[in-house]
MIDOSE-1310 file (N, C-alpha, C; in nm, 2 decimals, decimal comma, always signed):
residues 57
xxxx	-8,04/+1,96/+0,90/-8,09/+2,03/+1,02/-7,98/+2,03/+1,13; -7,89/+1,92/+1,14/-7,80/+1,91/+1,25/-7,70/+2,04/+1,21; -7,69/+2,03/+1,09/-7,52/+2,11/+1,05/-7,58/+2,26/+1,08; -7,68/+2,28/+1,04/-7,76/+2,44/+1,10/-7,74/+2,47/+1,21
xxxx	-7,82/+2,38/+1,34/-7,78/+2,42/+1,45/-7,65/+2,37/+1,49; -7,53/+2,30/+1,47/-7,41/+2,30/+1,51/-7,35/+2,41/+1,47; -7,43/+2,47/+1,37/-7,27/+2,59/+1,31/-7,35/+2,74/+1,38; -7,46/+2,70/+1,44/-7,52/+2,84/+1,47/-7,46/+2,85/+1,67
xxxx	-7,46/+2,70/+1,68/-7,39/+2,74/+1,82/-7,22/+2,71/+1,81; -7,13/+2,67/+1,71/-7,04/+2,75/+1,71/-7,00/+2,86/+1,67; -7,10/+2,96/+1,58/-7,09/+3,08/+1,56/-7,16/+3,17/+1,73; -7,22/+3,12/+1,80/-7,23/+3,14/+1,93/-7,13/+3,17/+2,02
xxxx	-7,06/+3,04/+2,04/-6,94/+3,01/+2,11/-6,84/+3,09/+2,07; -6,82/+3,13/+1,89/-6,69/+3,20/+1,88/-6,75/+3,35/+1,93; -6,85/+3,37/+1,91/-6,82/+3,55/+1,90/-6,85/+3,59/+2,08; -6,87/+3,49/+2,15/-6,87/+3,55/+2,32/-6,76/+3,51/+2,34
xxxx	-6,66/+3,42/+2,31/-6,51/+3,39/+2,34/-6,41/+3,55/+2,28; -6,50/+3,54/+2,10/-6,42/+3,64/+2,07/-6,45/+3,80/+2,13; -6,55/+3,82/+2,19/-6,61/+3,94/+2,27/-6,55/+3,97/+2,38; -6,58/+3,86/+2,46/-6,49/+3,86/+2,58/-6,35/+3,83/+2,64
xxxx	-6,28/+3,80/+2,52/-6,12/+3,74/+2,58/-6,01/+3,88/+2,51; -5,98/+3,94/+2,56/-5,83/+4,01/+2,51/-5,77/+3,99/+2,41; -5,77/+4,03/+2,31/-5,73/+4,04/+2,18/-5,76/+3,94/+2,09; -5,86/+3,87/+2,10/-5,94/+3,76/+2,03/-6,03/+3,85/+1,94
xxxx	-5,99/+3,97/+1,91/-6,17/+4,03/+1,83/-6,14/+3,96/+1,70; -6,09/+3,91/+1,64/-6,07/+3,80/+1,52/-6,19/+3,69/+1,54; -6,19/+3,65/+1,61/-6,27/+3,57/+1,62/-6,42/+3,58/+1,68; -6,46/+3,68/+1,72/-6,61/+3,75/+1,72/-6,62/+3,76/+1,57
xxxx	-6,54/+3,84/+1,52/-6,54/+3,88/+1,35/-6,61/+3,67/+1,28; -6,49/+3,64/+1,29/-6,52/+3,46/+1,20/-6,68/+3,44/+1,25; -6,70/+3,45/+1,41/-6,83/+3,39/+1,43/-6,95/+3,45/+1,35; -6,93/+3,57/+1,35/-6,99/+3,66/+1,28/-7,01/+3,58/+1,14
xxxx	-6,93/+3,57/+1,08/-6,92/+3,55/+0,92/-7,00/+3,40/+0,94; -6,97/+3,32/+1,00/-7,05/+3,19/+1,00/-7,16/+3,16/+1,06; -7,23/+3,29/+1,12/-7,34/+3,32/+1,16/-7,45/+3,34/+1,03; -7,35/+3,44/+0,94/-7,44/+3,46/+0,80/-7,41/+3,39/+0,75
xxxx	-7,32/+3,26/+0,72/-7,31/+3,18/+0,58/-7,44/+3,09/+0,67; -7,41/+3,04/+0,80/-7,54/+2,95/+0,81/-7,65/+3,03/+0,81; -7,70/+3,12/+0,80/-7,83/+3,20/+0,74/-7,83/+3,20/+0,63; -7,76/+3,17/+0,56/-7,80/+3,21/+0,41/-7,81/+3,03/+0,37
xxxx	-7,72/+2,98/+0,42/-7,74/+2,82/+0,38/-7,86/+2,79/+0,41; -7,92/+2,82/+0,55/-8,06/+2,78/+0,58/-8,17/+2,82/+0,54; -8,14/+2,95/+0,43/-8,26/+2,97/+0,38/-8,28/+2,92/+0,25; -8,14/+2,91/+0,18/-8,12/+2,83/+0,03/-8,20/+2,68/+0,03
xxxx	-8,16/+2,62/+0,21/-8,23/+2,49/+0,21/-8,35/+2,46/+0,25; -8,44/+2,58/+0,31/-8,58/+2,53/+0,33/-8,65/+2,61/+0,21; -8,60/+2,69/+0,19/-8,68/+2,75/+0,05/-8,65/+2,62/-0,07; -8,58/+2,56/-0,09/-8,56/+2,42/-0,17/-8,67/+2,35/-0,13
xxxx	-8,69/+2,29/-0,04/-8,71/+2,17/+0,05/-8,84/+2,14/-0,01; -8,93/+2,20/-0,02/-9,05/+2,19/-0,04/-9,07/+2,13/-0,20; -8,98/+2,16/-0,32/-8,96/+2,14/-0,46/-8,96/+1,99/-0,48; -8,94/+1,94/-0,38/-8,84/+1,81/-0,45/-8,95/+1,68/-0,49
xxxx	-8,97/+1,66/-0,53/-9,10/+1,52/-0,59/-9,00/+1,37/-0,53; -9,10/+1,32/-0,47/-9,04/+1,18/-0,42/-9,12/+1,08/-0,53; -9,05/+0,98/-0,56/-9,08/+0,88/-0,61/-9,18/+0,73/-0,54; -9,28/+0,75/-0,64/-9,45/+0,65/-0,63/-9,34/+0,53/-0,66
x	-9,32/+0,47/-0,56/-9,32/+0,30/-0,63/-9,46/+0,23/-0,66
């Protein structure tokens, strides 16, 4: 859960840096791209989450 919201607020931080600064549109673009990989990781991992059997000592 930490790595989800860490990558969703530096996919944040890059694309208003990359939005707003002079010839940085590169980097709106990356924030962009790591906006959807953490979407898609986040859903690969709660759609898992639920599967997993813990072990009865």
């Amino acid at each position: 859960m930490r790595l989800f919201l860490l990558l969703i607020i530096v996919a944040i931080i890059l694309g208003i840096i990359g939005a707003t600064a002079e010839g940085l549109f590169y980097l709106l673009i990356i924030g962009i791209l790591v906006l959807a990989a953490d979407l898609v990781y986040g859903a690969v991992r709660f759609r898992r989450g639920g599967r997993r059997q813990r072990r009865v000592r």
